[in-house]
MARBA-3410 file (N, C-alpha, C, O; in Angstrom, 1 decimal):
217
-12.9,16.7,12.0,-11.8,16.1,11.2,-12.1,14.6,11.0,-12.6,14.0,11.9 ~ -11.8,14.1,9.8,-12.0,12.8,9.4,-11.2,11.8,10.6,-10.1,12.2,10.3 ~ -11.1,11.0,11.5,-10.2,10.4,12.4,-9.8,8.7,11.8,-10.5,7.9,11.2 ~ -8.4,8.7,12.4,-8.1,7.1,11.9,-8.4,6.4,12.9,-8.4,6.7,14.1 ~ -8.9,4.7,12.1,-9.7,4.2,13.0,-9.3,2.6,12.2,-9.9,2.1,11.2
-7.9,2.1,13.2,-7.3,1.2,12.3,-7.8,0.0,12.8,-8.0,-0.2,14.0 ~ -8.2,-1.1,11.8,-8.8,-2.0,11.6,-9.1,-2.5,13.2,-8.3,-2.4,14.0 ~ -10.5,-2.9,13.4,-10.8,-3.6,14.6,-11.0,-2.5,15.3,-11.3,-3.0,16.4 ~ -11.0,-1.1,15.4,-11.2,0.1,16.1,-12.8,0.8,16.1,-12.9,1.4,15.0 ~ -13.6,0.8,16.8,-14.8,1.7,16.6,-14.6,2.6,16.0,-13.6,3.1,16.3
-15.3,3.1,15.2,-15.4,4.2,14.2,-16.9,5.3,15.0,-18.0,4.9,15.3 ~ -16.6,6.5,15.1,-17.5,7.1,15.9,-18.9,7.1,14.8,-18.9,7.0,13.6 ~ -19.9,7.2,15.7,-21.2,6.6,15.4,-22.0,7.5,15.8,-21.4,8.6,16.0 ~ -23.7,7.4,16.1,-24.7,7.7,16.6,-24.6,8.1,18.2,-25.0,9.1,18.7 ~ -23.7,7.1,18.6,-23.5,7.3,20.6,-22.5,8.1,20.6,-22.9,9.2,21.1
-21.3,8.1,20.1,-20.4,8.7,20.1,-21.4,10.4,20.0,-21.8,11.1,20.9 ~ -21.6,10.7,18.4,-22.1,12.3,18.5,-22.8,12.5,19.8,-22.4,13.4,20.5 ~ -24.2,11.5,20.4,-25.0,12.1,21.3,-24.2,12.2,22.7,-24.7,12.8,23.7 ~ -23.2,11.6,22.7,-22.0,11.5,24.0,-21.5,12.2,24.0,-21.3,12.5,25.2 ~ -20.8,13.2,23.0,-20.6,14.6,22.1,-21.1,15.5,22.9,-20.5,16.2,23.7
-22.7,15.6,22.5,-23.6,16.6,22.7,-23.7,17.0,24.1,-23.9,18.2,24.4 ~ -23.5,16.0,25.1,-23.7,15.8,26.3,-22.7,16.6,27.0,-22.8,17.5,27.8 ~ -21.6,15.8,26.2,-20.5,17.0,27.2,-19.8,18.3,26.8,-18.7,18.8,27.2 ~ -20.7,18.9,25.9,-20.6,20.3,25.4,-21.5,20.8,26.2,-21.4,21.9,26.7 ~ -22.8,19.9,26.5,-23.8,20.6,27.8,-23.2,20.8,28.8,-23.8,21.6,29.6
-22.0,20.3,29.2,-21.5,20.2,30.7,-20.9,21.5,30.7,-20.9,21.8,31.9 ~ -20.4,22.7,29.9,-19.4,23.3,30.0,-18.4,23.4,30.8,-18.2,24.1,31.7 ~ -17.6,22.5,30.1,-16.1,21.6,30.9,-15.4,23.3,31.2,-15.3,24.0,30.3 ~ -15.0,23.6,32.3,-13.8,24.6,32.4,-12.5,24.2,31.8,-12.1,23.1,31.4 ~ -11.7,25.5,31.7,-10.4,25.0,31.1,-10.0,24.4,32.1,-10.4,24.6,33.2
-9.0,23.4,31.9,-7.9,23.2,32.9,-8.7,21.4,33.7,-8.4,20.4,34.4 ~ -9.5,21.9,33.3,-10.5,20.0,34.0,-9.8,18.8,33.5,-9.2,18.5,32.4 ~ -10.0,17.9,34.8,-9.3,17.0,34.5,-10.4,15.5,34.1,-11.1,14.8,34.8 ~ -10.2,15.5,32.8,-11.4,14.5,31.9,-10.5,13.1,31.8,-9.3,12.9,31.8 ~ -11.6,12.1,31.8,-11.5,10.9,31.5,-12.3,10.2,30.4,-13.5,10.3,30.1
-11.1,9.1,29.6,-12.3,8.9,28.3,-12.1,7.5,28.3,-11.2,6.9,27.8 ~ -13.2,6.9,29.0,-12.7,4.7,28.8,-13.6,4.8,27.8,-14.6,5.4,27.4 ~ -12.3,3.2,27.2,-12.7,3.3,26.0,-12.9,4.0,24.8,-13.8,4.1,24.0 ~ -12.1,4.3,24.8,-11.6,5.6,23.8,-11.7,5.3,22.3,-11.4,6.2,21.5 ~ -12.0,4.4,21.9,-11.7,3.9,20.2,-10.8,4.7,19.5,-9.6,4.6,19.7
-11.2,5.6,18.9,-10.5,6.4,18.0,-10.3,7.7,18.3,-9.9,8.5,17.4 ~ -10.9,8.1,19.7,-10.0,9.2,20.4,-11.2,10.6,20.4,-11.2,11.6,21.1 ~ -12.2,10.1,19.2,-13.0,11.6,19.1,-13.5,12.2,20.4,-13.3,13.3,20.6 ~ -14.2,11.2,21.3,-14.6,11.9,22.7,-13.4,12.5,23.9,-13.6,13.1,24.9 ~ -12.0,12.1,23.3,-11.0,12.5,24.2,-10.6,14.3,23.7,-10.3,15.3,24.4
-10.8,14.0,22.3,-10.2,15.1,21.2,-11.4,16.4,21.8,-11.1,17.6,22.0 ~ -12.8,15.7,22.1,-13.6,17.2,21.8,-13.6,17.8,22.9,-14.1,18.9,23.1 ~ -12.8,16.8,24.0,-12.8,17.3,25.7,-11.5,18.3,25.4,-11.6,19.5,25.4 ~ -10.8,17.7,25.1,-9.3,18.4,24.6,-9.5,19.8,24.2,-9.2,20.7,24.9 ~ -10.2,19.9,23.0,-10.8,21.1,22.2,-11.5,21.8,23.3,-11.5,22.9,22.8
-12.1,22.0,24.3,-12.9,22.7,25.3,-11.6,23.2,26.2,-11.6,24.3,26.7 ~ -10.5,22.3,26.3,-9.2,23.3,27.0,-9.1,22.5,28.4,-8.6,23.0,29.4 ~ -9.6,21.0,28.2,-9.6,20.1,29.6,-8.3,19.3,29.1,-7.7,19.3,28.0 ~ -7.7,18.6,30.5,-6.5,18.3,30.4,-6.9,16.9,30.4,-7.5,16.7,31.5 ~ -6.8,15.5,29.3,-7.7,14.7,28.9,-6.4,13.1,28.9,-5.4,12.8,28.4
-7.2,12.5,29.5,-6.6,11.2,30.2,-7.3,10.3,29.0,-8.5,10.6,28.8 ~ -7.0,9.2,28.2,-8.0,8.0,27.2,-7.3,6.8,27.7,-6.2,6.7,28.2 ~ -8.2,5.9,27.6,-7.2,4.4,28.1,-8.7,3.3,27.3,-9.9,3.4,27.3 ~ -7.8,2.7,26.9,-8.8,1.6,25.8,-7.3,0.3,26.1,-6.1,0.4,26.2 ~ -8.7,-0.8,26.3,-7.6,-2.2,26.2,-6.9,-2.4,25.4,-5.8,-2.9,25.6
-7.4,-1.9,23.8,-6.8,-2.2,22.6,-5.6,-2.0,22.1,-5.8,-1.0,21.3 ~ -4.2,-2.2,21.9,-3.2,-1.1,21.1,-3.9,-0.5,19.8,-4.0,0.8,19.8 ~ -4.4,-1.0,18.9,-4.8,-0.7,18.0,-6.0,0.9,18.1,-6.1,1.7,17.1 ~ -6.6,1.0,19.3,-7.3,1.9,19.7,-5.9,2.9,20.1,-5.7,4.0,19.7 ~ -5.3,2.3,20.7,-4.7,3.4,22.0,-4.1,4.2,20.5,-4.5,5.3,20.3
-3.2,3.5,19.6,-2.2,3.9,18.3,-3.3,4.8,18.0,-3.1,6.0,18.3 ~ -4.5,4.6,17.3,-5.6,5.3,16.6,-5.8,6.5,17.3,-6.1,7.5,16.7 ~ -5.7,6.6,18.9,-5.9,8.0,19.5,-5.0,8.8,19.4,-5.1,10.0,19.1 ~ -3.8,8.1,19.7,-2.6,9.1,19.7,-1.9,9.7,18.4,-1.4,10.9,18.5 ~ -1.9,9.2,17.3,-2.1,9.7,15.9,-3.4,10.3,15.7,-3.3,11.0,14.7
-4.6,10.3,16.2,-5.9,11.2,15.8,-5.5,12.8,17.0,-6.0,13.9,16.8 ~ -4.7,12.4,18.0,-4.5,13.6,18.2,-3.0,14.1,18.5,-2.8,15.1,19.1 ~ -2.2,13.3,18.0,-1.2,14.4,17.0,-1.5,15.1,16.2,-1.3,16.3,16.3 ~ -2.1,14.3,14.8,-2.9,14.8,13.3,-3.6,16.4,14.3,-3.0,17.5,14.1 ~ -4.6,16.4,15.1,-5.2,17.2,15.6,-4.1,18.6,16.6,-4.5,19.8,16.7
-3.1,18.2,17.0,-2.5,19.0,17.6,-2.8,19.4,18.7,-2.5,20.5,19.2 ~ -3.5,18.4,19.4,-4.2,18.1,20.9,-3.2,17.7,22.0,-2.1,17.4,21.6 ~ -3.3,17.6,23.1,-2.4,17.4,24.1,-3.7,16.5,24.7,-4.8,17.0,25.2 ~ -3.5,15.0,24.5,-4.4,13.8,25.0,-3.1,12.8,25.4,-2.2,12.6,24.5 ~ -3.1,12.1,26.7,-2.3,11.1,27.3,-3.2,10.0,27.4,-4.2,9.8,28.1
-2.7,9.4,26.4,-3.5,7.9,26.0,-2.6,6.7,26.8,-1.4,6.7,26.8 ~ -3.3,5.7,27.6,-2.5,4.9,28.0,-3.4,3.2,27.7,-4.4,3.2,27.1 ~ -3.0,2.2,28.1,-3.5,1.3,27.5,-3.6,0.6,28.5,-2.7,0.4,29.2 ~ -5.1,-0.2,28.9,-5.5,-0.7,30.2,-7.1,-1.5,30.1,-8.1,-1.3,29.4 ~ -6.7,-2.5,31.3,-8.5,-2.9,31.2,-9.5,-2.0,31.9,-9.9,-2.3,33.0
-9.8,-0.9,31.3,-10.8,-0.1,32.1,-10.3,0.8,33.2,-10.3,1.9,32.6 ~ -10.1,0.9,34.1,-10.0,1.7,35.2,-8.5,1.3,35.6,-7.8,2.0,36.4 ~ -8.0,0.0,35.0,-6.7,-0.6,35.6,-5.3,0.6,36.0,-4.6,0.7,37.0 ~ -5.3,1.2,34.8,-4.4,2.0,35.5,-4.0,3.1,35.4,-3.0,3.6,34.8 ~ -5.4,3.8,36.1,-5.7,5.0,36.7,-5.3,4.8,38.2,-4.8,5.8,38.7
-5.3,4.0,38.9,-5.2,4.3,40.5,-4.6,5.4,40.9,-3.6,5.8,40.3 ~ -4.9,6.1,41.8,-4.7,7.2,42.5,-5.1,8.2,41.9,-4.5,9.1,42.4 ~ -5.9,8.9,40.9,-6.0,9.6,40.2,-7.5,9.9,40.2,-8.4,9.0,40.2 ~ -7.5,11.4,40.2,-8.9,11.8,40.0,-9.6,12.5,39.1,-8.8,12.8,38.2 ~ -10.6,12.9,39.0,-11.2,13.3,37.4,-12.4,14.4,37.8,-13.4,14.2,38.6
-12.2,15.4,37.2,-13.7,16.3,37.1,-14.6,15.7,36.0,-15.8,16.1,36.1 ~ -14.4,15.0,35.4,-15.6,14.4,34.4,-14.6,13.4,33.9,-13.4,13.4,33.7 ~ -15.8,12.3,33.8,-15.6,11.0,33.1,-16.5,10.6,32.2,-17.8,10.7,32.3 ~ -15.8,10.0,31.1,-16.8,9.8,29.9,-16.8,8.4,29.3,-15.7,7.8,29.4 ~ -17.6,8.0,29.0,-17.5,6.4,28.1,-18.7,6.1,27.6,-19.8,6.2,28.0
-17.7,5.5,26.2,-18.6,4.8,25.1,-18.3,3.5,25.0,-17.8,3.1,23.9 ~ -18.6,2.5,26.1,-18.3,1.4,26.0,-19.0,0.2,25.1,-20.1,0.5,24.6 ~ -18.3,-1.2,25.1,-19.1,-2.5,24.4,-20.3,-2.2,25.0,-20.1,-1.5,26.0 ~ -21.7,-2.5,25.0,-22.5,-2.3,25.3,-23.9,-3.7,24.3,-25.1,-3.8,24.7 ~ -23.5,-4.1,23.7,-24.1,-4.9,22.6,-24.7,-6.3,23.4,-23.8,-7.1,23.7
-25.7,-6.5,23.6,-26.2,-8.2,23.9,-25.9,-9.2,23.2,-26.5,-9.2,22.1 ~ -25.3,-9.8,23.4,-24.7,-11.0,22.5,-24.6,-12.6,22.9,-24.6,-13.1,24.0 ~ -24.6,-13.2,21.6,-25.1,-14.8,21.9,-23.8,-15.3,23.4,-24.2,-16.0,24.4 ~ -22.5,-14.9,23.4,-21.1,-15.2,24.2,-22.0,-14.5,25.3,-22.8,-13.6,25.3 ~ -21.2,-15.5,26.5,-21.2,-15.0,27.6,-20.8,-13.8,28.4,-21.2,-13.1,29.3
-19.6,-14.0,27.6,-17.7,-13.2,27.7,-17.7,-12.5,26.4,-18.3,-12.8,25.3 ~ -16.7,-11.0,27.0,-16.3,-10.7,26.4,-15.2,-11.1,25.0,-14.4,-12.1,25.2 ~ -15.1,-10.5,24.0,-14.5,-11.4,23.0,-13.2,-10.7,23.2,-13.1,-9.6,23.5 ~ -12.0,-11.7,23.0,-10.5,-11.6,23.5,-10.2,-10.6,22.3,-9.4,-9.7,22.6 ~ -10.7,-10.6,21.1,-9.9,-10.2,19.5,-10.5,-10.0,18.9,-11.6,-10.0,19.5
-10.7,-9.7,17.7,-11.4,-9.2,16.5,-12.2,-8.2,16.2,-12.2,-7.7,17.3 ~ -13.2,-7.4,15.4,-14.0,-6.5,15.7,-15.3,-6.1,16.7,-15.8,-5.0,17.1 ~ -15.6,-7.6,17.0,-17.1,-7.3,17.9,-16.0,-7.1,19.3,-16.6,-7.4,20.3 ~ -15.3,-6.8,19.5,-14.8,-6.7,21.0,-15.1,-5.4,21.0,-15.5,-4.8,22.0 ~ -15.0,-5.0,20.3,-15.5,-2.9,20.5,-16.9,-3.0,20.9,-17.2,-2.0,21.6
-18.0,-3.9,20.7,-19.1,-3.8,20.8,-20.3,-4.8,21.6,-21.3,-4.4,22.1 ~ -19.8,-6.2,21.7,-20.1,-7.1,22.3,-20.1,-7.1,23.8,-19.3,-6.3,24.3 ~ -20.7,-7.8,24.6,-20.6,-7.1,26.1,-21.5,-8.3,26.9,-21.8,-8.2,28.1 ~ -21.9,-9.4,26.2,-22.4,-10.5,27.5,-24.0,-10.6,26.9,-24.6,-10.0,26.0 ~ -24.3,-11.7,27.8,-26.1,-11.8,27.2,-26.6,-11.0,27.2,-27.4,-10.7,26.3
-26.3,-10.1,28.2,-27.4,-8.7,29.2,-26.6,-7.3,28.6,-27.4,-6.3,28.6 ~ -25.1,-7.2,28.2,-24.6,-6.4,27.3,-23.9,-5.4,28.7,-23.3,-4.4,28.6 ~ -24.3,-6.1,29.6,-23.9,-5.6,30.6,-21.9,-5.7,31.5,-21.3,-5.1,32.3 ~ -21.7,-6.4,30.9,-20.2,-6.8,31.3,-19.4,-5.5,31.5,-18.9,-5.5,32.6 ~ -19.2,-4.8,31.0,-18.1,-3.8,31.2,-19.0,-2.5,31.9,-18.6,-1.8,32.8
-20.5,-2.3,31.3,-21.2,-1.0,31.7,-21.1,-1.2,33.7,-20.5,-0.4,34.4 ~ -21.6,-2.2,34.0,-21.3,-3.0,35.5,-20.3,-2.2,36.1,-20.3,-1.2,36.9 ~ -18.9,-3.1,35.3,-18.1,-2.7,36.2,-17.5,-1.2,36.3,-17.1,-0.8,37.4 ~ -17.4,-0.5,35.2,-17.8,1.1,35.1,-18.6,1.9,36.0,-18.3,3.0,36.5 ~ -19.5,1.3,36.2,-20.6,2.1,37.4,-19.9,1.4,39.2,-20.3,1.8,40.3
-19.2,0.6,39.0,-18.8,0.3,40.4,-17.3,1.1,40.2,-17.1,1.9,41.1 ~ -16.6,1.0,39.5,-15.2,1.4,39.0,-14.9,3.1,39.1,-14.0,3.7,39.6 ~ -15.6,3.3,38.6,-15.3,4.7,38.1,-15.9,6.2,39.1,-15.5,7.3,38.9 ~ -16.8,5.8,40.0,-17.6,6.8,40.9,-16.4,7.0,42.3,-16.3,7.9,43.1 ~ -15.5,5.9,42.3,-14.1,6.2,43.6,-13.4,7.4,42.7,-12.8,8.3,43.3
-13.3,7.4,41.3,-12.3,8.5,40.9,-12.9,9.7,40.6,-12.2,10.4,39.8 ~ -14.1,10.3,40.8,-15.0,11.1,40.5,-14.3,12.3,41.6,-14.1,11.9,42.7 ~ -14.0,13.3,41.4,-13.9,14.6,42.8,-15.2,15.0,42.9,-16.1,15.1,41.9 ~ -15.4,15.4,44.4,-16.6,16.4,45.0,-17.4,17.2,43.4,-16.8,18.2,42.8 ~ -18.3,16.8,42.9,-19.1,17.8,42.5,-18.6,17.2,40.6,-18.7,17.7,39.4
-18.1,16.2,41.0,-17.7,15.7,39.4,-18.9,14.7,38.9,-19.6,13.8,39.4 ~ -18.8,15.1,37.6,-19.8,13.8,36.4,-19.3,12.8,35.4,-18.3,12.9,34.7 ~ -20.3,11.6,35.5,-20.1,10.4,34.7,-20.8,10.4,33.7,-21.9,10.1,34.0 ~ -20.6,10.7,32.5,-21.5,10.2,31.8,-21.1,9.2,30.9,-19.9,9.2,30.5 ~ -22.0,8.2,30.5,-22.4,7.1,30.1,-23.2,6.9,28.9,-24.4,7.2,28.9
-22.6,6.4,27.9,-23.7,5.8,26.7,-24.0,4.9,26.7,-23.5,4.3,27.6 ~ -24.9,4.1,26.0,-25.3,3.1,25.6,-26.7,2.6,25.3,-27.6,3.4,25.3 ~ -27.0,1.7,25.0,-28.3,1.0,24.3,-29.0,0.8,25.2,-28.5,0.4,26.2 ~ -30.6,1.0,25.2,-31.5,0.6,26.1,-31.5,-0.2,26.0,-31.3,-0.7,27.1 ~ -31.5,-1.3,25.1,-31.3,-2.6,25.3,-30.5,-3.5,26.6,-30.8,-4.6,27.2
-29.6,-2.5,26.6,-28.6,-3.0,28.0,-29.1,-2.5,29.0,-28.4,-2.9,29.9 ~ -30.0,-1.9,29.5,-30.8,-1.7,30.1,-30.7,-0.4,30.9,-30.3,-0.5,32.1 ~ -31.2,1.0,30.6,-30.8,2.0,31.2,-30.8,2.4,33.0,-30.0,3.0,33.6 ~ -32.3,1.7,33.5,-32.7,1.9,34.8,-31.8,1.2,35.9,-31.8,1.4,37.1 ~ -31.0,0.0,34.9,-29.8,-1.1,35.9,-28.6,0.1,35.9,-28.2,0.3,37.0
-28.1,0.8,35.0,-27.1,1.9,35.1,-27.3,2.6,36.0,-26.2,2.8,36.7 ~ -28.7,3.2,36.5,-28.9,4.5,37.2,-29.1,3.8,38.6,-29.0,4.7,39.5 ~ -29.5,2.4,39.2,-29.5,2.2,40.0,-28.4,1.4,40.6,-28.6,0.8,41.7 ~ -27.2,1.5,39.9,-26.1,0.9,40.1,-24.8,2.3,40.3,-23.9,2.2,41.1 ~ -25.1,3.3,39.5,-24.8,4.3,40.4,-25.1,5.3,41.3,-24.3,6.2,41.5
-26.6,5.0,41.9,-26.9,5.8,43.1,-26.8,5.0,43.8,-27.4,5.4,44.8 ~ -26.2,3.7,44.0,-25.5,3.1,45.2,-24.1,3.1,45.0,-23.4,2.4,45.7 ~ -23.7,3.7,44.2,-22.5,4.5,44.5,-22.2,5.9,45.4,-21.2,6.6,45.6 ~ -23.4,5.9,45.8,-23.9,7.3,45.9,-24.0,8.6,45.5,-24.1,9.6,46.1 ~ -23.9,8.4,44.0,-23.9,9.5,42.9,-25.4,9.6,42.3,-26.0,8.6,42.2
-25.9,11.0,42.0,-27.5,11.5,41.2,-27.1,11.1,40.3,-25.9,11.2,40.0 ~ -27.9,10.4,39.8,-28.0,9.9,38.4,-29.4,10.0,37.9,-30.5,10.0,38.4 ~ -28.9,10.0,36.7,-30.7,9.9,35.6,-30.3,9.9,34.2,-29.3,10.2,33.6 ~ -31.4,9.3,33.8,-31.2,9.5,32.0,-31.1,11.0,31.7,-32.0,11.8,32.1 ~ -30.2,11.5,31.0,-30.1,12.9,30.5,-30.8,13.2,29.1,-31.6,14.1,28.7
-30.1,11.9,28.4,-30.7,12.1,26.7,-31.0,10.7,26.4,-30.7,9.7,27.1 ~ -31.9,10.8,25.3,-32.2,9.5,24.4,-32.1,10.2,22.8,-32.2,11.2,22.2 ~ -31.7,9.0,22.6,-31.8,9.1,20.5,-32.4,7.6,20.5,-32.2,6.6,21.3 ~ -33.3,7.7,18.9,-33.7,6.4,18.3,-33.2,6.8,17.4,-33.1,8.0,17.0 ~ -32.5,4.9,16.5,-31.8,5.4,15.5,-32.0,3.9,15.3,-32.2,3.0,16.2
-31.9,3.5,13.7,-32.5,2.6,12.8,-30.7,1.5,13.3,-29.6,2.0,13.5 ~ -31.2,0.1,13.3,-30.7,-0.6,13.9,-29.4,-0.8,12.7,-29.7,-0.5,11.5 ~ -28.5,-1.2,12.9,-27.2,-0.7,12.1,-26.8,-2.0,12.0,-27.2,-2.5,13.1 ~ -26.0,-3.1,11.3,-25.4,-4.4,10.5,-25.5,-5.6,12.1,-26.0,-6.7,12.1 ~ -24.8,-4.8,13.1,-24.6,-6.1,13.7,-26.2,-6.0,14.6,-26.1,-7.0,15.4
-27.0,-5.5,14.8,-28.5,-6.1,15.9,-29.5,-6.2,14.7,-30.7,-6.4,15.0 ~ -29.1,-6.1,13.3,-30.2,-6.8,12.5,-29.4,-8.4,12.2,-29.9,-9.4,11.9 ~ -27.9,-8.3,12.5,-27.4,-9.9,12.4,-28.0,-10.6,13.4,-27.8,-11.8,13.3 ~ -28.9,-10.1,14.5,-29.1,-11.0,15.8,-30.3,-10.9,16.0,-30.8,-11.2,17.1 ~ -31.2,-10.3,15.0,-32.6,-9.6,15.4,-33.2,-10.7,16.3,-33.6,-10.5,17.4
-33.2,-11.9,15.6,-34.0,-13.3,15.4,-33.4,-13.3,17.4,-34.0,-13.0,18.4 ~ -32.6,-13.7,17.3,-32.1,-13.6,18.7,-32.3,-12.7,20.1,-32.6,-13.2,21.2 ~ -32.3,-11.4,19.9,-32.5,-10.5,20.6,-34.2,-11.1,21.0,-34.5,-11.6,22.0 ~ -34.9,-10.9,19.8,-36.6,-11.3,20.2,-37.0,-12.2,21.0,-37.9,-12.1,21.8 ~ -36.0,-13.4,20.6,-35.9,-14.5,21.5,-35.3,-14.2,23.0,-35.3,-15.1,23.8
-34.9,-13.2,23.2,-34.8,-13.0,24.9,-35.6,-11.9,25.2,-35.1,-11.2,26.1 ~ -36.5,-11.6,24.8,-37.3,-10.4,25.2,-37.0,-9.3,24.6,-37.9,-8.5,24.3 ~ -35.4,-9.0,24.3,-35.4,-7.5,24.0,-35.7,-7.1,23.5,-36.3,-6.2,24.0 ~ -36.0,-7.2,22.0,-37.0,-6.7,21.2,-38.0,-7.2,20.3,-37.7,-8.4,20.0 ~ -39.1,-6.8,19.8,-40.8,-7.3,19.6,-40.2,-7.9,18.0,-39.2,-7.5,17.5
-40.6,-8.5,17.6,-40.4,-9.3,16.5,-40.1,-8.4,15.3,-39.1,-8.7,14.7 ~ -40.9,-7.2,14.9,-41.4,-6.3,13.8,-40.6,-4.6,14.0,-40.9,-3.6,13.3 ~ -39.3,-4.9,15.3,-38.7,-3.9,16.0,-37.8,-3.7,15.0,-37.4,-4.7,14.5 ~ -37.4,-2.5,14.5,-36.2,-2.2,13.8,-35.6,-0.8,14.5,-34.6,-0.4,13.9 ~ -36.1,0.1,15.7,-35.3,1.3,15.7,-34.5,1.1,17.2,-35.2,0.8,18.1
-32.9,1.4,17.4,-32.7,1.3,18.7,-32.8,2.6,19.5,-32.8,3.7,18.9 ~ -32.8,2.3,21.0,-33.2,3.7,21.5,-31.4,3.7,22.3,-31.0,2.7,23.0 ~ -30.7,4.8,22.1,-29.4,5.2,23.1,-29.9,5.9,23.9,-30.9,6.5,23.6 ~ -29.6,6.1,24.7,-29.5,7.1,26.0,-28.1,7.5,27.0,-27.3,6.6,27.2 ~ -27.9,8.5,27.4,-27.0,8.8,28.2,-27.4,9.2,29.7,-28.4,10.0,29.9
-26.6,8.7,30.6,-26.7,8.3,31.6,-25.8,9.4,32.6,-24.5,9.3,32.7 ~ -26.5,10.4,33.2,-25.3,11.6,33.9,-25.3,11.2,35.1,-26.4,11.4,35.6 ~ -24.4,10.8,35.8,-24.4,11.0,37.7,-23.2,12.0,37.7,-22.3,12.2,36.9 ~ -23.7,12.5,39.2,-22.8,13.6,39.8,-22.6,13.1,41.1,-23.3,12.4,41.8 ~ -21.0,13.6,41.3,-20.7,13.2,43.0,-21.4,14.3,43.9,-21.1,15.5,43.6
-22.2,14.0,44.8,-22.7,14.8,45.7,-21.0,15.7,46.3,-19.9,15.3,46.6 ~ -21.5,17.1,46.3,-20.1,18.0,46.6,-20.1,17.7,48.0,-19.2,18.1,48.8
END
């Protein structure tokens, strides 16, 4: 279904489908209890929803949270969208799978951006700000025998994800990668990126990968 995705809202993409693909590999049971940070416009809450999981979204944004909950009304989905920084307010609550398509983007800012569009995407020099606190955050709400999975840009660095959640003490590994031709905002910074190492001067393809840990049962 076409989804609304009101101004300033991520529009699902490249990560989004291969984030998709991933958790159709999981075969979610009915009745599972899913988690979707960062939700933009709800598609990764909606296709957990559609497998028959009972599906929690929370994005900082109103503009996101409104875009989920009208993309699954329009849909006829039973998704409890709530509105929070990240993990804030979930407490006490636990999850057979967690999912996120977070900011993930290396950027000239230190900090995360308070407002406007690159807040969907922006994430610190290292692109690391929110992926971090996700892998320390999110592995206490995991149950016995439950999975994280994780998108994002090699750029942000995949091997810091997977060693930040096996000291959570969760398996972890790269599950998937996609390369995919670099899209408006990392040809706006090419010149930049090169300049910190990330990528070779003549570089135009980025690589995503998704990132699975499981709680030891």
């Amino acid at each position: 279904m076409n989804l609304i995705a009101l101004p300033g809202v991520y529009a699902p993409q490249d990560d989004t489908d291969l984030l998709a693909d991933a958790l159709h590999d999981e075969a979610v049971p009915p009745g599972a209890e899913v988690l979707d940070i960062c939700t933009g416009t709800g598609a990764l809450a909606l296709a957990a929803a559609r497998l028959g999981a009972r599906v929690t979204a929370v994005d900082i944004s109103w503009r996101a949270v409104i875009s989920t909950r009208l993309n699954a009304r329009l849909a006829g989905l039973p998704v409890r969208v709530v509105r929070g920084n990240l993990l804030a307010p979930l407490a006490g609550r636990s999850f057979d799978l967690i999912l996120s398509n977070p900011p993930y983007v290396p950027a000239l800012s230190p900090t995360v951006p308070e407002r406007g569009a690159a807040r969907a995407w922006d994430a610190g020099h290292d692109g690391r700000l929110l992926l971090s606190r996700i892998c320390r955050e999110a592995p206490p709400l995991l149950r016995p025998g439950g999975v994280l999975l994780i998108v994002h840009s090699a750029l942000s660095d995949a091997q810091a994800t997977v060693v930040e959640l096996r000291a959570q003490g969760l398996k972890a590994a790269v599950a998937d990668r996609r390369f995919i031709p670099f899209g408006p905002v990392l040809h706006s910074r090419r010149a930049w990126l090169a300049e910190q190492g990330l990528i070779d001067d003549d570089e135009t393809m980025e690589e995503l990968v998704v990132i699975r840990a499981e709680r030891p049962v």
